[in-house]
N, C-alpha and C positions, 0 to 999 in steps of 0.2 A: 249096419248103419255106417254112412261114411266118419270120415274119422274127424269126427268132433274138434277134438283137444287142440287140434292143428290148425284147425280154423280162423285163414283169415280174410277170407271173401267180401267183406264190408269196409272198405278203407276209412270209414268213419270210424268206423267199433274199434277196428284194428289199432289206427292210432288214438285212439283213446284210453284201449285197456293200458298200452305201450305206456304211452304217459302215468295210467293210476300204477302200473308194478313200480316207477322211477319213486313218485312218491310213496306209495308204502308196498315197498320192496318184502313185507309178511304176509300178503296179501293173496290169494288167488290169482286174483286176476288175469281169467281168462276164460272163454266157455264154460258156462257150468252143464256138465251131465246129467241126467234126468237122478231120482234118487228114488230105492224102493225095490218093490217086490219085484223080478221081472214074469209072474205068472199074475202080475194082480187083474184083479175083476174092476177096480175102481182107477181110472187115469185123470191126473188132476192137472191142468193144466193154468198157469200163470202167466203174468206178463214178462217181466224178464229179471235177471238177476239185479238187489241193491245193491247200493255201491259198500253198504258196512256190512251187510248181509249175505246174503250167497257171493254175491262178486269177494266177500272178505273169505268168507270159511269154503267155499267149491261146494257146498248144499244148499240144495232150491230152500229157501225160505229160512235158513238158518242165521238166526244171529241178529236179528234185526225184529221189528215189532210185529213189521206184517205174519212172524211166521208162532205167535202169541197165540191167538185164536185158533191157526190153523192145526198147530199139533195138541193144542187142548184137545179139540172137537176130534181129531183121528183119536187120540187114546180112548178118548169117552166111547166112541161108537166101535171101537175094538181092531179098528188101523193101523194102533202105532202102538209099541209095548211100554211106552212112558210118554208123560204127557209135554214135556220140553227137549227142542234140539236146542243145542250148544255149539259143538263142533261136526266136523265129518269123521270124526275117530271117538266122540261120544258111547257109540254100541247100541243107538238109536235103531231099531228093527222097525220097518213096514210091514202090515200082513193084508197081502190082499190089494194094495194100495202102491200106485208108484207116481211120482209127483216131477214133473218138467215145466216149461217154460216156453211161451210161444218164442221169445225170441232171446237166445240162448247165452248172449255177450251183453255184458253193462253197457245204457245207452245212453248218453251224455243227460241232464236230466228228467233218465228215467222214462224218456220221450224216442222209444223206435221208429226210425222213418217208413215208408212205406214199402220203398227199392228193399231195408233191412228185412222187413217182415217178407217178403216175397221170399227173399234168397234166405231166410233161415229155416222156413216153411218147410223145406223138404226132410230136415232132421224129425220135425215132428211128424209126419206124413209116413215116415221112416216107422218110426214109433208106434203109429196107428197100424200102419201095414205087417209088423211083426209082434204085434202084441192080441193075437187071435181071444184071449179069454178076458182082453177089458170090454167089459159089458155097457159100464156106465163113462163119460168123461163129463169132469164138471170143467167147467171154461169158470175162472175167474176174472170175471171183467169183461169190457165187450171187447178189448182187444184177444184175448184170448179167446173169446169167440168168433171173431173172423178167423182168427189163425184155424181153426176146428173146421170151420169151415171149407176153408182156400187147401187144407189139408185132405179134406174127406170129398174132395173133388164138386165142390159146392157153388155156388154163387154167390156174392157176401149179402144180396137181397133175398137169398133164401128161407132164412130163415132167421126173425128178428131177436136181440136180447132183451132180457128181463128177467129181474130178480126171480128165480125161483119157477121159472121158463122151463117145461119139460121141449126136446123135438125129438124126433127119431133121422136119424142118421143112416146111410146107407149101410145094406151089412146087418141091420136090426141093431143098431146101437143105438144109446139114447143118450141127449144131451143135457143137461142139465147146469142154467145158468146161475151165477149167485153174483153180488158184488163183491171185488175184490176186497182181502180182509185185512185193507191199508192202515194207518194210522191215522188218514185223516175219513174215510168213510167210517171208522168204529166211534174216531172220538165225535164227529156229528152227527153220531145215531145214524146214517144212512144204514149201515150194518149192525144188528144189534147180534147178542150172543145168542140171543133168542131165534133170532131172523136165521143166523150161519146154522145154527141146530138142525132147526125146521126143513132147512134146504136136506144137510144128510140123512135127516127122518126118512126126505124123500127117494134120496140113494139106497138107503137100507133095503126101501119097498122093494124097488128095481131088482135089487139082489138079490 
């Protein structure tokens, strides 16, 4: 994979991370790297690092709400060897499971441009192309599913989202959509704990 960490191709991202390290100089703030198994069968993909969240601790979905639900449901379904991340030095294990981000750098709020998503695509592309035994990828969100998309050499009218959306992918891979497991899709019920379940019910099958 090109080198990540160094990354500063987006002049937007760039100076913005620039700015949040000035204000909280504890912070990450910068790239975050995918986190997890690198032989997993399940690749989970996201939209992009929070600003108190991954953008704080350098772990996708760590430290922030959205990442509530997420590491619940991997412990349950036998993912993750405990059921909360905290930090990146935790001792948090994936099994089987490795968890990225369509677009890689905190993006002012929370809102990737388009130019960002194109030029950060190829890490994840990266991703898919070196990770031969991920069977399943779940796209959380529909940005995360274009990126799956624009990734797996696709057309973004390919192949539509929707909740709980099986597609097959080139390669014999399969996609699998859900809504993202935000703070405000759970607290409006658009995501229920039931609905996120149901969705890895459906992963387990695959598997």
């Amino acid at each position: 994979m090109r080198n990540l960490k160094t990354c500063t191709e987006c002049p937007r991202l760039a100076g913005f991370l620039a700015d949040v390290r000035q204000r909280h100089p504890d912070y990450h703030g910068r790239p975050v790297a995918p986190f997890g198994d690198p032989k997993a069968k399940l690749l989970i993909v996201g939209l992009a690092p929070g600003m108190h969240g991954a953008n704080r601790t350098g772990r996708p979905f760590t430290g922030d709400f959205a990442g509530i639900l997420l590491y619940e449901t991997l412990h349950r379904y036998g993912f993750a060897d405990r059921p909360e991340s905290i930090s990146a030095d935790d001792g948090l294990r994936l099994v089987g499971c490795r968890i990225t981000n369509a677009v890689k750098c905190l993006p002012p709020e929370n809102k990737p441009e388009p130019g960002e998503m194109r030029a950060c695509n190829r890490y994840l592309a990266d991703e898919l192309n070196t990770s031969p035994d991920a069977r399943v990828v779940l796209a959380l969100g529909q940005i995360a599913h274009k990126a799956v998309l624009m990734a797996s050499g696709l057309k973004q009218s390919a192949l539509a989202f929707g909740h709980a959306a099986r597609h097959e992918l080139p390669g014999g891979r399969i996609l699998i959509d859900s809504y993202h497991c935000s703070r405000y899709n759970t607290q409006t019920r658009r995501l229920t704990t039931a609905d996120f379940h149901d969705v890895f019910e459906a992963i387990r099958r695959e598997l």
